[in-house]
C-alpha positions, 0 to 999 in steps of 0.5 A: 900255781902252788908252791912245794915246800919241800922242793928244796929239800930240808932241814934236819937238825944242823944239816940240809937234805935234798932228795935227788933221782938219778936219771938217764941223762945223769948215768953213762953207758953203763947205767952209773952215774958220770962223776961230773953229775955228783957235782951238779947234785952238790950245786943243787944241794948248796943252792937249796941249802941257803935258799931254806934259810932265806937267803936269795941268790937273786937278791946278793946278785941285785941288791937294793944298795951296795954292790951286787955280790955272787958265791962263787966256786973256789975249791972242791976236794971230792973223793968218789966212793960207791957209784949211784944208779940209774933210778936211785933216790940220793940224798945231798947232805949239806953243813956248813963247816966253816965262815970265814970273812969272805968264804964258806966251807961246805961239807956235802955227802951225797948218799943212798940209804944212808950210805956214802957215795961221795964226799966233798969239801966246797970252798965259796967265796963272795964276790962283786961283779968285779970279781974282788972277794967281799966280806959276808954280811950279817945276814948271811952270817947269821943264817950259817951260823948255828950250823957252823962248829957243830955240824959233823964231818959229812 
């Protein structure tokens, strides 16, 4: 079986971006889509967002050595802007704001032809299956790092 090199979006200078079509299932009756469904394009667009740069989910939750840690959801400030359409190719926008010892702040902008539809601000933190915060480690704060302090607000 082959790979797609662009399943999980790209690279575009300091910034991810992830195609994404929206569906029947992704809209409510009217033909919109339901707002829950822009989150859902955020977390695709975070996950494919640290994937590029090499850095595995499957690995932090099943380490080699040491605990196994997970990025976990803290807090999201989204603000709704447009709607999105049944049919419409969306672009996810992802740049990584911030680093701190155990977070990640996320800056995402969901658009259409380069128009903002949403926008949300995503603080995650690593965890231990425990669930207790644990610091960022070299690789993954290497892999954020040229993204961070000069990304633009998205």
């Amino acid at each position: 079986m082959g790979t797609w090199p662009d399943l999980a979006g790209r690279i575009e200078g300091e910034t991810h971006v992830l195609p994404v079509r929206v569906y029947f299932e992704d809209t409510d009756a009217g033909g919109v889509v339901y707002h829950t469904n822009f989150l859902k394009f955020c977390e695709r667009g975070r996950s494919d967002f640290v994937r590029l740069l090499g850095i595995s989910h499957q690995d932090l939750a099943n380490p080699k050595e040491g605990e196994p840690t997970i990025f976990v959801v803290r807090h999201i400030d989204i603000d709704f802007l447009r709607p999105g359409r049944l049919d419409d190719v969306l672009e996810v926008v992802t740049s990584c704001a911030q680093i701190g010892g155990a977070s990640l702040v996320l800056a995402q902008e969901v658009r259409r032809d380069g128009v903002a539809l949403a926008r949300a601000k995503v603080t995650v933190v690593l965890v231990s299956a425990s669930g207790k915060p644990q610091r960022i480690g070299q690789m993954v704060r290497g892999a954020l790092q040229r993204f961070v302090n000069r990304s633009r607000e998205t």
